[in-house]
C-alpha positions as CSV (number, residue, x, y, z in Angstrom):
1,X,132.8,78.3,115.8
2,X,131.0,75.2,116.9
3,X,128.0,74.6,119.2
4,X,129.6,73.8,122.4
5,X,127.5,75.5,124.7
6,X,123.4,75.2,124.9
7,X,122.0,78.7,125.7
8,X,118.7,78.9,126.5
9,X,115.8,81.2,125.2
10,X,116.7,83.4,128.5
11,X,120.3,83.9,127.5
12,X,118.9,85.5,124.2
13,X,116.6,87.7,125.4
14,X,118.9,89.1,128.0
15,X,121.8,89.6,125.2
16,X,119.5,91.6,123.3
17,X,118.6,93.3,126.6
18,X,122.1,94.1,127.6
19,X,122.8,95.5,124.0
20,X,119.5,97.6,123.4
21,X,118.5,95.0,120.1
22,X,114.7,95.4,121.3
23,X,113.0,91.3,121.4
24,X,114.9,88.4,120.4
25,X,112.8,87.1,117.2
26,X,114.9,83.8,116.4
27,X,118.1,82.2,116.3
28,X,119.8,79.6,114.3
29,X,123.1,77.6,115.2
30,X,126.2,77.6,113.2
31,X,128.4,74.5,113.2
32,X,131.5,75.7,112.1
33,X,135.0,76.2,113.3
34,X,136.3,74.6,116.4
35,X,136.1,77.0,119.4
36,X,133.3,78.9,120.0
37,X,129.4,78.7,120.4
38,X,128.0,80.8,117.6
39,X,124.6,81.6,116.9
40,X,122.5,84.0,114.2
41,X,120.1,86.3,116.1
42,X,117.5,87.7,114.8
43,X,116.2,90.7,116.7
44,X,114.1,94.2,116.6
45,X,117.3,96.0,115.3
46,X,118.3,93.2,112.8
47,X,120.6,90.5,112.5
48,X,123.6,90.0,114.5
49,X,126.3,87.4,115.0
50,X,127.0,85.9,119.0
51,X,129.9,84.6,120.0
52,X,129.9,82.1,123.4
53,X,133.3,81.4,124.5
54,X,134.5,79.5,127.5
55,X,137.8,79.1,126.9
56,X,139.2,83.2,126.0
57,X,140.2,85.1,128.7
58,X,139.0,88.9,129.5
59,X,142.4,89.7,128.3
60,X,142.2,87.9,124.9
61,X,138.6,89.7,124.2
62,X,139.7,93.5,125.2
63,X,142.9,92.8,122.6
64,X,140.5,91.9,120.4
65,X,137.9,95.1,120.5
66,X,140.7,97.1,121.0
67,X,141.7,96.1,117.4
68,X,138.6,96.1,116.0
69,X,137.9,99.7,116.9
70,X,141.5,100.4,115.2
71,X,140.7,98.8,112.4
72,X,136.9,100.7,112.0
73,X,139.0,103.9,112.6
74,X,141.4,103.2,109.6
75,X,138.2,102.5,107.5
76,X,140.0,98.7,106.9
77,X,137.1,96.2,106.2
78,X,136.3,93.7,109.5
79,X,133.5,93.2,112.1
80,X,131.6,96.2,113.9
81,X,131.8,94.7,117.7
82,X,128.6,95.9,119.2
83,X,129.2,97.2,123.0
84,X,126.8,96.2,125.6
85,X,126.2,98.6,128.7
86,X,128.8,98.4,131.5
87,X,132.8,98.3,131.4
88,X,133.7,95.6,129.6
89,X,133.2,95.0,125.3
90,X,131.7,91.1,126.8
91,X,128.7,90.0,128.3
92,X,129.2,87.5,131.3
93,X,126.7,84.5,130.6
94,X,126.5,80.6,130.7
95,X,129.6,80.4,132.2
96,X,131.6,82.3,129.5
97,X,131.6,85.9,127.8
98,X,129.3,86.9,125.0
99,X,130.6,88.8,122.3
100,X,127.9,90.2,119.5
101,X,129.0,91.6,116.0
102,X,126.9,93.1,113.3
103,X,126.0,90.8,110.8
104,X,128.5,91.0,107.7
105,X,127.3,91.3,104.4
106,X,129.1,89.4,101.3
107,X,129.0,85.5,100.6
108,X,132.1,83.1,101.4
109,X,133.5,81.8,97.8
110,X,134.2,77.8,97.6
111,X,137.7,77.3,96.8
112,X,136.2,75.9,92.9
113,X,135.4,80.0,92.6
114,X,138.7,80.8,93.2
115,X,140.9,82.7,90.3
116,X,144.2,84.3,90.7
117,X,142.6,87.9,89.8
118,X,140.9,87.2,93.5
119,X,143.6,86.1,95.3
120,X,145.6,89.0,94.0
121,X,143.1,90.9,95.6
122,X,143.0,89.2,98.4
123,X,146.8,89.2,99.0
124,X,146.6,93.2,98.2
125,X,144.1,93.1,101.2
126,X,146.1,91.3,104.1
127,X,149.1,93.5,102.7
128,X,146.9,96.7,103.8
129,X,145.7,94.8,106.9
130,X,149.3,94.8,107.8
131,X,150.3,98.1,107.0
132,X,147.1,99.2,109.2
133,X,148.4,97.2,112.4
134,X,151.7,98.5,112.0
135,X,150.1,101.3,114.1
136,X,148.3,99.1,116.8
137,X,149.7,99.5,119.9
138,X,148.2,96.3,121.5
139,X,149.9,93.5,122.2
140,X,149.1,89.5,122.5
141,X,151.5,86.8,122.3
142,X,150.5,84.0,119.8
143,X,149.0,81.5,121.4
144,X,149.4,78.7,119.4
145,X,153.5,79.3,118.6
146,X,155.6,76.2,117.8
147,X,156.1,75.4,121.6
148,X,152.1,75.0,122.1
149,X,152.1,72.6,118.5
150,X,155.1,70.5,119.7
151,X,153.3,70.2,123.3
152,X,150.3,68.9,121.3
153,X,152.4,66.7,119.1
154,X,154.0,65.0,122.1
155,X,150.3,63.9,123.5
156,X,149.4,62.7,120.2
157,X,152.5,60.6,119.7
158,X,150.8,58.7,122.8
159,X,147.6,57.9,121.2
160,X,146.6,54.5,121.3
161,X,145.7,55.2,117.6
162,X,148.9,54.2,115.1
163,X,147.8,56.5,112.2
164,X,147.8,59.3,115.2
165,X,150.9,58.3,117.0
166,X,152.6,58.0,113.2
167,X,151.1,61.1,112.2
168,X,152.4,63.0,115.3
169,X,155.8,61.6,115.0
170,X,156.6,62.6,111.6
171,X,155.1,66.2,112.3
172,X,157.3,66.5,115.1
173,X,160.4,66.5,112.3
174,X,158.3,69.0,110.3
175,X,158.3,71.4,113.2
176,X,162.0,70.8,113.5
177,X,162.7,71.9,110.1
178,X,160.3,74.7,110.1
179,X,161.8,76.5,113.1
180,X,165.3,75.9,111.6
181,X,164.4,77.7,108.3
182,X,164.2,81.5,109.8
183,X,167.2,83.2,108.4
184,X,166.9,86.3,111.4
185,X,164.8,88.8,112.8
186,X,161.9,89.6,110.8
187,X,159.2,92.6,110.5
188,X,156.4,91.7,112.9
189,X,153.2,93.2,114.4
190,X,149.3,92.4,114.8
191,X,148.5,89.5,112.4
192,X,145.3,87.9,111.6
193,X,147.0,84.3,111.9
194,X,143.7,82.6,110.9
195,X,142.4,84.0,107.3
196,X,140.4,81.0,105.9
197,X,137.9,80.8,102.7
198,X,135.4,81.1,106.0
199,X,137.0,84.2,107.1
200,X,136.3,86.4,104.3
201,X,133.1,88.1,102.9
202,X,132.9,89.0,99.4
203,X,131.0,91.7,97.8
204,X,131.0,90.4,94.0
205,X,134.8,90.2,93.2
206,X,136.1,92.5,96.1
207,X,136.9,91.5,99.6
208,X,133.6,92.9,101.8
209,X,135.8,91.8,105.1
210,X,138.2,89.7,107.1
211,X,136.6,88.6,110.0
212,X,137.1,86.1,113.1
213,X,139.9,87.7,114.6
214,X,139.7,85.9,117.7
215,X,143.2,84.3,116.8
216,X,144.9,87.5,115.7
217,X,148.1,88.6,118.0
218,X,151.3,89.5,117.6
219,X,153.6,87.9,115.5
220,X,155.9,88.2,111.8
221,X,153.5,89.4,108.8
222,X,155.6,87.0,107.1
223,X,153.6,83.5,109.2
224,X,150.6,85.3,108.4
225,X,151.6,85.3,104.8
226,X,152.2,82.2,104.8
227,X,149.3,81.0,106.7
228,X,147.0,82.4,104.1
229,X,149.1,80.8,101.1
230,X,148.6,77.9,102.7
231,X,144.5,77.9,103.1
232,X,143.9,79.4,100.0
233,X,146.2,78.2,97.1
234,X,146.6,74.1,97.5
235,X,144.2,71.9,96.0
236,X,145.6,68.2,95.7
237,X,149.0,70.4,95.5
238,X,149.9,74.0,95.6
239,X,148.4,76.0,92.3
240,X,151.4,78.2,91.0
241,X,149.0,80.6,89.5
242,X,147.2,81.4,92.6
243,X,150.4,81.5,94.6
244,X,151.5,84.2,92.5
245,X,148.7,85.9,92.3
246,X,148.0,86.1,95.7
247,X,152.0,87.4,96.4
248,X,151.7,89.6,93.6
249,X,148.9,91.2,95.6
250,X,150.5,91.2,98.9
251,X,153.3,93.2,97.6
252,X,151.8,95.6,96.0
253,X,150.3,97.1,99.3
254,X,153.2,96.2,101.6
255,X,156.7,94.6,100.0
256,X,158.0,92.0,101.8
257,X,161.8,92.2,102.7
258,X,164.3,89.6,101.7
259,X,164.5,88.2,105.1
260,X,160.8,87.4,105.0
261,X,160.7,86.1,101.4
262,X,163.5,83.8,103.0
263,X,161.4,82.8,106.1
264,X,158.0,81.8,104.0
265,X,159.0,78.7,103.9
266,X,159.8,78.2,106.9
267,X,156.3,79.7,108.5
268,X,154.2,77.2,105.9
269,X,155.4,74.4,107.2
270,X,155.3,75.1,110.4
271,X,151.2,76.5,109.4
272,X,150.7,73.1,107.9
273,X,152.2,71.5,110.8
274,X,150.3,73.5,113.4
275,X,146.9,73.1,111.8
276,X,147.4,69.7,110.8
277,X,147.8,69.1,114.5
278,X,144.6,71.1,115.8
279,X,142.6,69.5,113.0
280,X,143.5,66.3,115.2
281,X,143.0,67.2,118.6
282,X,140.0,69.8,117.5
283,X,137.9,67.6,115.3
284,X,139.2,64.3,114.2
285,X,139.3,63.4,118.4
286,X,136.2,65.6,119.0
287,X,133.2,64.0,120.9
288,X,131.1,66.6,118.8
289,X,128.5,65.2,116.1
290,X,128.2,66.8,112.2
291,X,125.2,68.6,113.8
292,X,127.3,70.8,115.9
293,X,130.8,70.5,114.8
294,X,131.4,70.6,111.4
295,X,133.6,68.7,109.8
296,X,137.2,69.1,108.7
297,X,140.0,66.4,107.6
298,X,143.2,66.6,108.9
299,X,144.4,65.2,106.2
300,X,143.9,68.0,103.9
301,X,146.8,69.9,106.2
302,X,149.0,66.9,106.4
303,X,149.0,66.8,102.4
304,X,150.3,70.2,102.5
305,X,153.0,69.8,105.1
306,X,154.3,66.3,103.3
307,X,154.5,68.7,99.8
308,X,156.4,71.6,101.8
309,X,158.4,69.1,103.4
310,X,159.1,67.3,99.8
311,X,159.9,70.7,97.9
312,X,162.2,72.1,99.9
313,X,163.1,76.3,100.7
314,X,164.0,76.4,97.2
315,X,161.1,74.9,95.8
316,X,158.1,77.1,97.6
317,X,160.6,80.3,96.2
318,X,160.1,79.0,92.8
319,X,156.5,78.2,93.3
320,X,155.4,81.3,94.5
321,X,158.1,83.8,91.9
322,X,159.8,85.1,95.4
């Protein structure tokens, strides 16, 4: 969610065309994530979100409504993807595909808000979210799987930067470890693989939605587990509290089986790894200004893989009471 793409006055008028929204009244920018050209429209039916992308294919955005609509049918809490007329669940436009979402109620809490009484709600909701996809019969591979991250750690071991090329290097042992810590075939389906402090709504102190499931495809609950744990419970260091909490949650709506609590350690590092890596390439070597990209330090992530990599398989079990 960046500004990447300019569209033009035009380009708003026909999207609310294309979806019957009556006139375009306004729009605003919103200079967040790392992907996508967002926008707030304001139209003659009432706010909506817009997504520009250049860079997901047909394939990637029918996986996605085709989940959506699964979720909306098991009453699960995520975006309404609003259909325009013709085939397709996309526009075609500015040389990419429009998607348009209702506008989500709820605020985004700062992580200073954050309590373990939320996360356990939070965890409790991800555990429902994969107890819903269990039933999903699409399938996408993940598209940022520890091949794609070493790839991307190879090209930054060649920057010209040494903090960079350093950085890169001592991920690249990181990743080695992570993908040696899976003890065996694990329970898998449709994950979210992207649940951030920015991808949640709350209502007061219940989760109003997940949303932004552009990254979501198929892989095991337990990364997406992890993943999560990862965004949502370190600070300076991992809170035990939260960590707990947030489990505690998890596995009261959907258990998690010895051979995952084994692998979580496994899929945080390589999480910490992998978005330690596309906070690089994505922001830190971005062309982008604070006015249309904003900000993240990949630092933040590279704190989190140094801790994982410090503790040890041991030490995240005793962390997190698994």
């Amino acid at each position: 969610m960046a500004v990447y793409t300019t569209l033009s006055p035009e380009a708003f008028t026909r999207v609310a065309d294309a979806y019957g929204l009556g006139a375009a009244r306004g729009m605003t920018p919103i200079p967040q994530g790392s992907i996508n050209t967002n926008h707030r429209l304001e139209t003659d039916a009432g706010r909506v979100f817009v997504r520009h992308t250049t860079v997901r294919s047909e394939a990637d955005l029918r996986f996605e409504a085709a989940l959506l609509e699964h979720l909306a049918r098991a009453r699960f809490p995520a975006p309404v993807l609003l259909v325009p007329q013709g085939p397709a669940p996309f526009l075609s436009l500015a040389g990419g595909r429009i998607s348009v979402f209702k506008w989500l109620a709820g605020e985004e809490l700062t992580r200073a808000q954050l309590t373990p009484d939320l996360l356990e709600r939070l965890g409790a909701e991800l555990g429902k979210l994969h107890r819903t996809t269990q039933s999903f019969g699409g399938s996408r591979e993940n598209p940022y799987s520890p091949e794609v991250v070493r790839g991307w750690l190879t090209g930054l071991r060649q920057r010209p930067e040494p903090e960079l090329a350093s950085v890169a290097a001592e991920l690249e042992g990181l990743l080695a470890r992570a993908e040696g810590a899976h003890p065996g075939l694990e329970p898998r389906g449709v994950i979210h693989a992207d649940l951030f402090l920015d991808n949640v709504k709350w209502v007061g102190d219940r989760v109003g939605a997940f949303f932004d499931f552009e990254m979501a495809c198929v892989d095991a609950y337990a990364r997406d587990v992890a993943i999560t744990l990862n965004a949502w419970c370190f600070e300076g260091t991992y809170q035990p509290a939260l960590c707990q909490a947030f489990l505690r949650g998890y596995q009261d709506a959907r258990p998690l089986a010895e051979v995952e609590r084994s692998a979580l350690y496994g899929h945080a590092l390589y999480g910490a790894v992998r978005f330690t890596a596309s906070r690089i390439r994505d922001y830190h070597l971005s062309p982008l200004g604070a006015d249309k990209l904003a900000p993240k330090d990949f630092r933040t992530y590279l704190a989190r893989a140094r801790a994982l990599g410090s503790m040890g398989p041991d030490g995240l079990r005793a962390l997190t009471g698994t």
